[in-house]
GUNU-440704 format. One record per atom (N, C-alpha, C, CB): x negated, y, z negated; residue in one letter. Coordinates in steps of 0.001 Angstrom, whole numbers, plus 500000, padded with zeros to 6 digits. Each point is the difference from the previous one (the first is absolute). Last residue first. Glycine has a CB too. Layout:
<sites>
XYZA...
</sites>
This chain:
<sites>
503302474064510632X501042500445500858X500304498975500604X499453502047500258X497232497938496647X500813500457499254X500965500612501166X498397500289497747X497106497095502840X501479499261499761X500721500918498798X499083497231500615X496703503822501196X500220499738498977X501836499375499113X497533501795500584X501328500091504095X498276499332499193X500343499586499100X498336501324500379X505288500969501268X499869498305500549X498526499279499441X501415500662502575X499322504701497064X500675499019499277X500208498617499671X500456501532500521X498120501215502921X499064499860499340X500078499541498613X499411501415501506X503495499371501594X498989498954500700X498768499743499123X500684500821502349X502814502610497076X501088498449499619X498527498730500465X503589501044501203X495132504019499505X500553499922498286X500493498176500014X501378503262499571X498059498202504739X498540499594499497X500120500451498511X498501500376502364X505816500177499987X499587498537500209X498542499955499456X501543499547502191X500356504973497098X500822498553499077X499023498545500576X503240501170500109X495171502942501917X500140500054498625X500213498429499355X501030502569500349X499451499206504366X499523498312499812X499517500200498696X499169499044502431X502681505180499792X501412499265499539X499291498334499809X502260501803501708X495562503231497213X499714498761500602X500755498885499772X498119500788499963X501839503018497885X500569500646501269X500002498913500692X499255502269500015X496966498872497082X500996500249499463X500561500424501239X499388500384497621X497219495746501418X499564501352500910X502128500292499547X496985499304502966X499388497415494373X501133500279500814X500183500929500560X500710499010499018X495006497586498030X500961501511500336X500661500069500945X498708501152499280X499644495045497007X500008500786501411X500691501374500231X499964497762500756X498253498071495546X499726501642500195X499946499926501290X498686500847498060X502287494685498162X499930500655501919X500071501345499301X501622498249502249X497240499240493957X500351498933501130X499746500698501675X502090498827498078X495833502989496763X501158500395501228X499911498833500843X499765502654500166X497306499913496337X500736498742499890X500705500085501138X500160499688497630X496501503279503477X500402500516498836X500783498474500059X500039503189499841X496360500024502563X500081498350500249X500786499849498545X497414499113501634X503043505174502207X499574499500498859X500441499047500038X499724501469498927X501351501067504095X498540499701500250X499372499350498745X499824501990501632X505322499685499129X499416499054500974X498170499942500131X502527500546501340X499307502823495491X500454499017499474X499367498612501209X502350501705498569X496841502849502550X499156499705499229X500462498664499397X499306502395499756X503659499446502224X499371499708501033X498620499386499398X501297501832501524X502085500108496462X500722498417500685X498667499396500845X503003500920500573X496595503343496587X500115499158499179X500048498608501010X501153501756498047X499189501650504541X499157500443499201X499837498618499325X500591502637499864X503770498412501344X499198499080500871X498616500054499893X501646500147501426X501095502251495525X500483498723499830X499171499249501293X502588500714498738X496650503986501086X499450499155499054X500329498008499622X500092502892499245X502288500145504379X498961500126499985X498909499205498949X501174501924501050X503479498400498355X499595499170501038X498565500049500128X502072500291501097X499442503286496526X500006498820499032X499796498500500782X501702501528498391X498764502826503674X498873499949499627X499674498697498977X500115502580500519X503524498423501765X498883499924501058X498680499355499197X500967502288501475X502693499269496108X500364498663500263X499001499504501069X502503500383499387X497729504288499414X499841498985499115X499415498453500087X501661501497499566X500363501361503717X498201500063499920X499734499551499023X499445501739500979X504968498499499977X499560499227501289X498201500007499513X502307501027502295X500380501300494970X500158499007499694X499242499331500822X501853500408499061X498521504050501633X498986499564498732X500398498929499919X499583501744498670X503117499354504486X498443500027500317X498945499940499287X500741500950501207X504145499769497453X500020498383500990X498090500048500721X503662500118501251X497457503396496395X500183499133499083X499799498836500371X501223501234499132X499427502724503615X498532499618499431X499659498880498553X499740502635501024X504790498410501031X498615499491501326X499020500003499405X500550500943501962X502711500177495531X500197499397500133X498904499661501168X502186500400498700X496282503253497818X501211499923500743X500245498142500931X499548503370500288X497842498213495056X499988499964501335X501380500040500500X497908498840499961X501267501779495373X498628500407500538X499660499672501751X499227499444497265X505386500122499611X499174501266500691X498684500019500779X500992500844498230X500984495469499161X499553501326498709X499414501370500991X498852497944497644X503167497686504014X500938500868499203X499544501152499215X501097498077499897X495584499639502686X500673500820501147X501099500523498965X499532498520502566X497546499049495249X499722501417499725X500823500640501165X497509499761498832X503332495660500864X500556500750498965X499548501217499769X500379498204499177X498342499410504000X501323499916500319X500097500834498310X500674497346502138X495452501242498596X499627501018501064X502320500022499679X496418499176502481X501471497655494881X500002501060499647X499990501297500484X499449498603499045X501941496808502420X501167500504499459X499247501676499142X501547496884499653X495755500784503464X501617500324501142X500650500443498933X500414498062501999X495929498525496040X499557501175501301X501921500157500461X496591498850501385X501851500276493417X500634499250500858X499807500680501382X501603499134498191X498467502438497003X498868500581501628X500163499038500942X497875501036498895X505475498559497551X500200501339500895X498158500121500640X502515501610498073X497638494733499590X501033499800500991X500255501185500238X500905498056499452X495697502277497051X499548499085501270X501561500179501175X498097497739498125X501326506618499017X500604498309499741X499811499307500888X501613500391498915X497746504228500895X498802499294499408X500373499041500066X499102501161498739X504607501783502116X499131499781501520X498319499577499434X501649502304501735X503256496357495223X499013501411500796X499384499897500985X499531500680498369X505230497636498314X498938499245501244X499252501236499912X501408498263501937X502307501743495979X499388499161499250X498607500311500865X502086498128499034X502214503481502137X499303501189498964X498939498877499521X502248501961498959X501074497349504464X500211499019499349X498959500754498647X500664497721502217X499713503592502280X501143500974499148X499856499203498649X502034500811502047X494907497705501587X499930501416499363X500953500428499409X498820500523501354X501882495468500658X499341499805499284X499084501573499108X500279497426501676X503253502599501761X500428499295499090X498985499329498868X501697499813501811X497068502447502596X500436501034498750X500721499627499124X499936501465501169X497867495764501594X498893500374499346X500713501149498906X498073499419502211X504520498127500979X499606498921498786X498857500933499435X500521497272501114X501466505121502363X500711499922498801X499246498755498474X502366500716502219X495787499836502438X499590501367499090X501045500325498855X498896501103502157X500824494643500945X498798500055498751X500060501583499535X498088497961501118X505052500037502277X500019500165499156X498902500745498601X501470498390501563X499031500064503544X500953498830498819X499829500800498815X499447497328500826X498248504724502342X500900500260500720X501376498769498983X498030500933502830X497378499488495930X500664501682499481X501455499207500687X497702502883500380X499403493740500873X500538500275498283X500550501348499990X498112498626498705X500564500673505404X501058499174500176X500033499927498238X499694498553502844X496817503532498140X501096500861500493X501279499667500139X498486500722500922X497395496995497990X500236500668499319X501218500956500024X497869499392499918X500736497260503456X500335499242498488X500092501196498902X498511497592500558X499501503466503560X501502500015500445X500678499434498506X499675499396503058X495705501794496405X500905501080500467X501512500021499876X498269500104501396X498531496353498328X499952500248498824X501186501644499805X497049498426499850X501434499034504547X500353499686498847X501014500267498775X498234499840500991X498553502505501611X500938500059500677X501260498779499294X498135501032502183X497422498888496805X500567501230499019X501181500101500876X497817501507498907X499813494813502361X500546500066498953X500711500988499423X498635498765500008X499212501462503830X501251499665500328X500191499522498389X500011499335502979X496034502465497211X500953500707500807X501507499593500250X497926500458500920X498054497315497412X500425500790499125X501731500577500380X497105500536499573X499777495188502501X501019501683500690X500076500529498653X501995499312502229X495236496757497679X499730500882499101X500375501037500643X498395498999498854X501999496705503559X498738501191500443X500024501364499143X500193499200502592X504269498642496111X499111499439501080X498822501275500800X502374498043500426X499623501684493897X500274500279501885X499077499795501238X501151501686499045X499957495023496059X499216501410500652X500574500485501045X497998499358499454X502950496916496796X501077500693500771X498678501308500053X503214499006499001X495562495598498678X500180501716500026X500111500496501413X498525500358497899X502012494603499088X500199500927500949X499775501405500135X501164498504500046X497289496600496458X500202501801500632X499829500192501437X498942500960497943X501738494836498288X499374500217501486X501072501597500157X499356496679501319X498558500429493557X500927501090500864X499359500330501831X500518501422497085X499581495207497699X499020500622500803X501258500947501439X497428497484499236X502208503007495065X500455499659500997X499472499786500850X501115500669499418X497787501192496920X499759498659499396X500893499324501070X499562500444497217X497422504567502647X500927499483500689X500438498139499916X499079502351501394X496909499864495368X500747500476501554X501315499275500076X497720500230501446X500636501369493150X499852499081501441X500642500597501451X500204497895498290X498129506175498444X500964498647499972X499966498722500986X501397501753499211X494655501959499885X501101499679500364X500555498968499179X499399500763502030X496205502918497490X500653498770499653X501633500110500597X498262499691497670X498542503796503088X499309499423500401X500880498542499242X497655502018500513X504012501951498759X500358499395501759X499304499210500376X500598501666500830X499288501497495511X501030498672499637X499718499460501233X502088500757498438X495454503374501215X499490498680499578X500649498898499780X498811501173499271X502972502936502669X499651498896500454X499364499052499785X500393501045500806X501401502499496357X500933498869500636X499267498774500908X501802502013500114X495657500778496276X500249499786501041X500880498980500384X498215500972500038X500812499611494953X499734499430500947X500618500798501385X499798497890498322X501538503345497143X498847500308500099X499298499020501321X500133500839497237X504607499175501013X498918498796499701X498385500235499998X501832498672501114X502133504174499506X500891499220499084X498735499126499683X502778500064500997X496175502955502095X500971501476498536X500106498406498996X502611502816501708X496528495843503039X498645500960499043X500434500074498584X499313501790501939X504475497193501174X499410499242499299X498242500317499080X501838498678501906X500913504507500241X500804499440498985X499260498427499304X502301501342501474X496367500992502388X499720500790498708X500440499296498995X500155502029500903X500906495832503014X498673499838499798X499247501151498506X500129499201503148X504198500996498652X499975498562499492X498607499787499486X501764499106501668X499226505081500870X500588499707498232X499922498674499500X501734501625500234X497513498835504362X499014501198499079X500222499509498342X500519502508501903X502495495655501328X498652499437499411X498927500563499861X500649498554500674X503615503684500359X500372498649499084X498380499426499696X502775499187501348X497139504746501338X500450500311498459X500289498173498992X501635502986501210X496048499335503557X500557498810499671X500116499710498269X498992499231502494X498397504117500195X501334500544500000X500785498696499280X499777501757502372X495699498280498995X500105500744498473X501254500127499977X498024501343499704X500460493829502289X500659501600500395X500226500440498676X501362499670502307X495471496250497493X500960500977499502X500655500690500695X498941500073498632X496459497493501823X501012499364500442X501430500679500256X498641498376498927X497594503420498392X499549499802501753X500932499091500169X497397500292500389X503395500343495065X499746501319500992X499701499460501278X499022501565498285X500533494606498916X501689500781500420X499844501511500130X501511498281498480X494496499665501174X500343499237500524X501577500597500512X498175498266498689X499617503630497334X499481500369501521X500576499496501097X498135500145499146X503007500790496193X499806499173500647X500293500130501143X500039499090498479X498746504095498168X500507498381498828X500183498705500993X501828501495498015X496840502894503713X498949499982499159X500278498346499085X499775503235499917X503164498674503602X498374500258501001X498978499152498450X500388503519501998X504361497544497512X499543498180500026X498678500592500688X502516497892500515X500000505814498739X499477499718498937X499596498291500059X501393502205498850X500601500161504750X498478500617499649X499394498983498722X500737502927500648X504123497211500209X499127498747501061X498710500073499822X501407500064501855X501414503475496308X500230498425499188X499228499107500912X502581500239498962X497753503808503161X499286500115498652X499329499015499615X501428501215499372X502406498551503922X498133500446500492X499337499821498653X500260502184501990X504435498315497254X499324498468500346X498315499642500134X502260499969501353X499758504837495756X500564498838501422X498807499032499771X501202501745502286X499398501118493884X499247500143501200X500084499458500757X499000500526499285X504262499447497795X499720501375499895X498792500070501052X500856500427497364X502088495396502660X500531501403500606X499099501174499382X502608499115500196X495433497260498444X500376500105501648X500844501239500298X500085497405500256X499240500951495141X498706500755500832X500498500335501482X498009498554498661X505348498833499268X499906501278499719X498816501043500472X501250498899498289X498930496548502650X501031500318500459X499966501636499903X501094497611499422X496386499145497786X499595500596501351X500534501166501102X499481497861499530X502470500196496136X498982500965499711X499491500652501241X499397498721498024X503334497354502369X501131501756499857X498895500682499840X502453499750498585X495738496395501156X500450500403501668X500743500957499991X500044498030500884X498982500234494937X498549500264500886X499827500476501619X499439498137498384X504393500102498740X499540501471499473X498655500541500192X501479499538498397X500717495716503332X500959501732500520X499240501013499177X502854499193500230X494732496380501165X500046500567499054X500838501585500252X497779498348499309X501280496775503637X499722501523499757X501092500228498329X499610500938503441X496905494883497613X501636500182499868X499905501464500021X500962497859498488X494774499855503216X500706500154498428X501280500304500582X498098501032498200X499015495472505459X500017502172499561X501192499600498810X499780502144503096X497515494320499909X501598499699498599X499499501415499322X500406496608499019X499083501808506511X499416500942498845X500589499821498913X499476501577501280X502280494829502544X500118501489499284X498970500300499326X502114499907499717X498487497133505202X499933500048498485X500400501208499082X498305498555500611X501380499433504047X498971500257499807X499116500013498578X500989500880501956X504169498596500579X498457498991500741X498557500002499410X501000500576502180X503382501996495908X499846498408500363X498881499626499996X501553499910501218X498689504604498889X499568499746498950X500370498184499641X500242502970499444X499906499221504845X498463500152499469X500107499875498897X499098501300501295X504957498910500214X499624498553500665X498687500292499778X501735499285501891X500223504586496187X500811498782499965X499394498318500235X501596501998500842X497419502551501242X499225499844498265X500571498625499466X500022502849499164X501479498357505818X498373499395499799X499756499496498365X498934501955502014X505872498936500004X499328500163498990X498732499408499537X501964500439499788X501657498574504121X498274500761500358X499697500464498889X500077500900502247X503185494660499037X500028501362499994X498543500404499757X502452500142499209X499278494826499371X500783500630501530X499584501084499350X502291498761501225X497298496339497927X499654501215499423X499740500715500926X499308499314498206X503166495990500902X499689500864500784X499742501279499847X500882498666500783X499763496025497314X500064500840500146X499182500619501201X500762499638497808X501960496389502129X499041500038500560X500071501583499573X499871497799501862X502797497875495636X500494501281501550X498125500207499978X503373502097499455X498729494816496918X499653499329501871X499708501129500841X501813498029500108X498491502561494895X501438499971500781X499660499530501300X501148501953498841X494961498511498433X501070499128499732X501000499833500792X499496500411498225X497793503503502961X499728498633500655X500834498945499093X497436500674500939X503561502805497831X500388500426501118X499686498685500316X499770502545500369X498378498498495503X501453500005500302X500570499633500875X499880501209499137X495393500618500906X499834498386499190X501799499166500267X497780501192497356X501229503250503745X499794498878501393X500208498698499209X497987501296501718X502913502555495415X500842499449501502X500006498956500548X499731501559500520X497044500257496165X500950499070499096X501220499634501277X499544501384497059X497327501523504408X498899498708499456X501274499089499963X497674501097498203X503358503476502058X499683499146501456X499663498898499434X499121501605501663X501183501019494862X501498499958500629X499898498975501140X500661502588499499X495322499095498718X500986498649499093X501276500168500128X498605499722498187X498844504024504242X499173498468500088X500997498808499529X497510501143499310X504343502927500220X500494499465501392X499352498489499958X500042502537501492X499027500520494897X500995499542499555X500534498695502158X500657503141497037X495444499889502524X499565498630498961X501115499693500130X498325500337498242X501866503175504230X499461498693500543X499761499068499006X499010501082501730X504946501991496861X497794500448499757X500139498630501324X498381500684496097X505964502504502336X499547498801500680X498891499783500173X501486500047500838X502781503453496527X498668500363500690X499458498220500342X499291502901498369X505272500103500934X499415499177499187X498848500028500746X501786498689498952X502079503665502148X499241500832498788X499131499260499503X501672501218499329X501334496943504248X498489501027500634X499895500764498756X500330500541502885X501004494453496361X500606501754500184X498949500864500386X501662499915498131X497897494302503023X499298501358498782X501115501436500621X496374499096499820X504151496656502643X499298499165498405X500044501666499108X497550497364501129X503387502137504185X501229500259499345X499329499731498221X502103499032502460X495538497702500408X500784501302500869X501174500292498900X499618499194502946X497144496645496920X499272501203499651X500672501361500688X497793498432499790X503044497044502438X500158500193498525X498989501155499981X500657497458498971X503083499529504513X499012501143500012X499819500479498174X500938500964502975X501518495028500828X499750500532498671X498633501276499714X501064497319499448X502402502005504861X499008499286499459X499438500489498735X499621499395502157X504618501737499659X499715499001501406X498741499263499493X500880501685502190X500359502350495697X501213498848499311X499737498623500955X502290502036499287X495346502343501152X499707499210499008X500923498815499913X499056501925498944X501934500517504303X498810499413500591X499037498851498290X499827502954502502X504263499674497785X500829499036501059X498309499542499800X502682501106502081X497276502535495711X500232499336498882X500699498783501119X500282502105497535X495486500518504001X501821500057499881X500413498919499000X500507500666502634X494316501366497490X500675499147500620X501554500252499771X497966498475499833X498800505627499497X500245498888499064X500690499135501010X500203501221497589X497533503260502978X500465498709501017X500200499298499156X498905500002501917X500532503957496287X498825498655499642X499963499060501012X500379499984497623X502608504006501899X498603500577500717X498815498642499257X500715503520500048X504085495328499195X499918500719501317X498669500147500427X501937501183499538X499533497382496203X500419498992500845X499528500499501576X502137499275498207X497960501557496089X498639500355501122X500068499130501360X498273500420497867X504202498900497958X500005501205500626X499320500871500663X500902499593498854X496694496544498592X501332500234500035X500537501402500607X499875498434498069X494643499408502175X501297500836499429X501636499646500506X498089501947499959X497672495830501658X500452499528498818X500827500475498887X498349499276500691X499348501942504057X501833499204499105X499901499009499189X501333500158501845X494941503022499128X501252500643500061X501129498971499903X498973501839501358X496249496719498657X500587500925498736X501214500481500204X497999500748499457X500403494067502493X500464501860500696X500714500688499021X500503499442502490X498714495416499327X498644500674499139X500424501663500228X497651497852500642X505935497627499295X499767501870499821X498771500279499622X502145500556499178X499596494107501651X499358500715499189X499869501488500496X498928497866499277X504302497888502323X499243501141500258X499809501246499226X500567499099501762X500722494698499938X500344501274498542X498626501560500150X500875497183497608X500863497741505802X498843501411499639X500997500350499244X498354500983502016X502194495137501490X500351500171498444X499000501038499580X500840497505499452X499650502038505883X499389499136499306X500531500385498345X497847499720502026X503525502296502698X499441498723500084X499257499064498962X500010501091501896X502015503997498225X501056498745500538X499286498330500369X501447502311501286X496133501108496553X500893499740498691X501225498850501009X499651503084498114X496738499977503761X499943498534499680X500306499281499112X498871500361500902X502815503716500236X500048499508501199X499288498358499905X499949502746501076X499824500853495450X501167500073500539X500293498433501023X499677503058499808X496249498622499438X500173499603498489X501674499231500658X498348502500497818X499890501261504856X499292498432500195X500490498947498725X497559501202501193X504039503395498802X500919498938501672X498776499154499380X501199501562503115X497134500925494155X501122499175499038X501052499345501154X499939501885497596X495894500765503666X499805498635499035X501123499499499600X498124500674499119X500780502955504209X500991499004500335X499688498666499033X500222500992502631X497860503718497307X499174499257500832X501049498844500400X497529500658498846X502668503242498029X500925500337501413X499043499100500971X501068502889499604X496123497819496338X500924500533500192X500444499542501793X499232501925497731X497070495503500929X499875501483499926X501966499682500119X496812501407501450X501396493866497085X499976501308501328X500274501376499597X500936498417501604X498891495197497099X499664501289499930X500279501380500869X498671498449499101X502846496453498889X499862500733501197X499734501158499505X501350498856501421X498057496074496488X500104500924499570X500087501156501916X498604498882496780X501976496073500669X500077501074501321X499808500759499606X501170499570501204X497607496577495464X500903500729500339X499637500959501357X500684499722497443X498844495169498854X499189501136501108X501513500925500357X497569498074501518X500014498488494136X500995500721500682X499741500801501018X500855499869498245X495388495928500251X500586501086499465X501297500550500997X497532500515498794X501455494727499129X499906500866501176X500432501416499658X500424498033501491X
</sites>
């Protein structure tokens, strides 16, 4: 038989980890982190990271694993998750894959591209072009080696501009010609929850996302960001400093805003990263993909837990 797992999905500031939380008091669960940001250390505040009263109440894995100088691929999460559930389910408990790192759970469910290994002196090379003719430039130049990743691309989007040069430079192939072969799917079967706003309010999400942001400055988050800026290691290219909230917080130390407008580049950030994350959620509920249950939940909706525990009973795991 194959292993099964929960998985809960949702845009930012949707209430995935109270849900996770909450059906932890009625049944044995261990809880998988689908979420680039905590998986950093010292990164406790502007990640919402769970409480160390909330971790300690239920086992939680993939939080705290990498120094924010270290870096985390969806490949490395894929066989992190895999080798879990396999784990988790031994131990009798019932995993639970909890949070909104779409790239993450699209490289589970779907598979990987087996793209070359980056190459640092092919990416410093790039690197260097770049700053003499910016990004724009560097993006121009796939119009001719590969087409596919231009029309997809933001010219501004420096990390996979360069990935995609970088790979040209190393194999003479188009990145995207890798894409037509995967890794196996998903060797789990999995009943998905996904956390929307009801009748798609946008509106009250960002309200949301507002009060939850303001209640981090107000705990703290503009020191944890200047304790990680004094630390001389870190930059504002480093996956965990673009992290949404901590790179708008650290150009506020660098001046470039004043405190209200800091707290407002964040609120739109984070707007905007919701935004795409339901994009993805929504397109996700119409597809015919392995999966036991696919329902969706209306965020806010206190009968969450009981049609999560009822739907559970199908399959005699509650």
């Amino acid at each position: 038989m194959k292993n099964k797992a929960l998985v809960i999905l949702g845009p930012t500031a949707s209430g995935k980890t109270s849900l996770a939380l909450n059906l932890a008091k009625h049944l044995k669960i261990e809880i998988i982190s689908l979420d680039s940001a905590l998986i950093y250390r010292e990164m406790d505040i502007g990640t919402a990271k769970p409480t160390r009263e909330e971790q300690e109440s239920v086992p939680h894995h993939l939080i705290d694993i990498c120094d924010p100088a270290q870096s985390y691929s969806a490949a490395n999460f894929r066989e992190d998750c895999i080798r879990l559930v396999d784990e988790i389910t031994k131990r009798g408990a019932l995993p639970v894959i909890c949070g909104g790192t779409m790239m993450y759970y699209k490289a589970l469910v779907d598979g990987l591209s087996p793209l070359p290994q980056t190459d640092p002196k092919v990416r410093e090379k790039i690197a260097s072009e770049a700053q003499v003719y910016g990004w724009p430039k560097m993006h121009e130049r796939l119009k001719d080696v590969d087409p596919v990743s231009y029309e997809k691309l933001n010219p501004n989007d420096k990390q996979r501009v360069s990935r995609a040069l970088e790979i040209y430079e190393m194999t003479g192939r188009a990145m995207s010609s890798f894409f037509d072969t995967k890794t196996d799917s998903c060797p789990f079967e999995r009943l998905e929850f996904i956390l929307l706003p009801k009748n798609d309010d946008r509106e009250e999400l960002r309200k949301l996302i507002r009060k939850r942001f303001e209640l981090m400055v107000d705990n703290g988050l503009i020191d944890e960001v200047s304790k990680l800026k004094s630390r001389g290691d870190l930059n504002l290219d480093m996956p965990s400093m673009r992290c949404v909230g901590y790179r708008q917080v650290w150009e506020y130390l660098d001046g470039k805003y004043d405190k209200n407008e800091m707290v407002e580049q964040c609120v739109i950030a984070t707007a905007h990263l919701a935004k795409h994350q339901m994009t993805w959620l929504r397109g996700s509920l119409s597809k015919d993909q392995n999966y036991l249950v696919k329902k969706r939940l209306n965020i806010g909706d206190p009968d969450n837990l009981k049609i999560v525990l009822d739907s559970l009973k199908e399959f005699s795991l509650y």
